[in-house]
N, C-alpha and C positions, 0 to 999 in steps of 0.2 A: 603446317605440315607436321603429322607423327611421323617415328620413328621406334622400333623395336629396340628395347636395350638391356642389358644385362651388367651389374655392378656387381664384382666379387672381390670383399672387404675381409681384411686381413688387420685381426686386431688384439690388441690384449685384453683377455677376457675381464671385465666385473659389471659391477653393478650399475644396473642403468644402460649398458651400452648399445643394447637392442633399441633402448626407445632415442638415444640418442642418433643414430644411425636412422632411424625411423622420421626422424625430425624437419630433413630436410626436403622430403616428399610431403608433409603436413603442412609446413608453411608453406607450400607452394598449392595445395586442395589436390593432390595428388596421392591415391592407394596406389601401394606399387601391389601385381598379378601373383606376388611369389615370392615369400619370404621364408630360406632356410637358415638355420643358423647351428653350426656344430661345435661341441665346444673339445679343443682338444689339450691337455692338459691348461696352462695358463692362456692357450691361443683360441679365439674366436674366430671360425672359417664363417662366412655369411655370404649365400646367394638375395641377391635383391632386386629382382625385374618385372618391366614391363613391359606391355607387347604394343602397347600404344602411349610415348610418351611425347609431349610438345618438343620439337626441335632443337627451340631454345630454348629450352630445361635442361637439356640433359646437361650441355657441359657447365650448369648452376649446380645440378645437385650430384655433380660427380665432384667438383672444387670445394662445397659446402664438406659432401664424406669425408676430402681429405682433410680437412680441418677438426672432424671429429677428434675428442682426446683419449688417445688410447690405439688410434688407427696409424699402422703402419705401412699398407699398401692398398690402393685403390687399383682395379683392372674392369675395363669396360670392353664391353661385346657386343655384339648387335644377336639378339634375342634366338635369329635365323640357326647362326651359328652353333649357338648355344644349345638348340632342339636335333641339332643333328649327328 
């Protein structure tokens, strides 16, 4: 079963941390459909979704983000939501 999903990652900005957040969608053979990334003074705002992702992925690479170093808040959506 897919499901639509949306991760919006809340982090202290530097270096490397897009490809680190990008990480746990690679080991898994997963492009996520939509990656924004803002950077606001030290803070990094990033949307990172997909409109079809495996079930049981998502809450792997929602647990994976929050382990990311530098990441301060994970928030997950269902994609639906997110387009409306």
């Amino acid at each position: 079963m897919f499901e639509p999903v949306v991760f919006h990652v809340l982090a202290e900005a530097g270096p490397g941390l897009l490809s680190r957040l990008l990480q746990p969608f690679a080991k898994r053979d997963l492009v996520p459909d939509e990656v924004l990334a803002r950077r606001e003074s030290d803070m990094m705002h990033t949307r990172l979704a997909m409109t079809s992702m495996p079930a049981e992925m998502v809450h792997l690479v929602e647990g994976n983000l929050r382990q990311v170093i530098g990441v301060l808040a994970v928030e997950r959506e269902e994609a639906r939501r997110a387009a409306a």
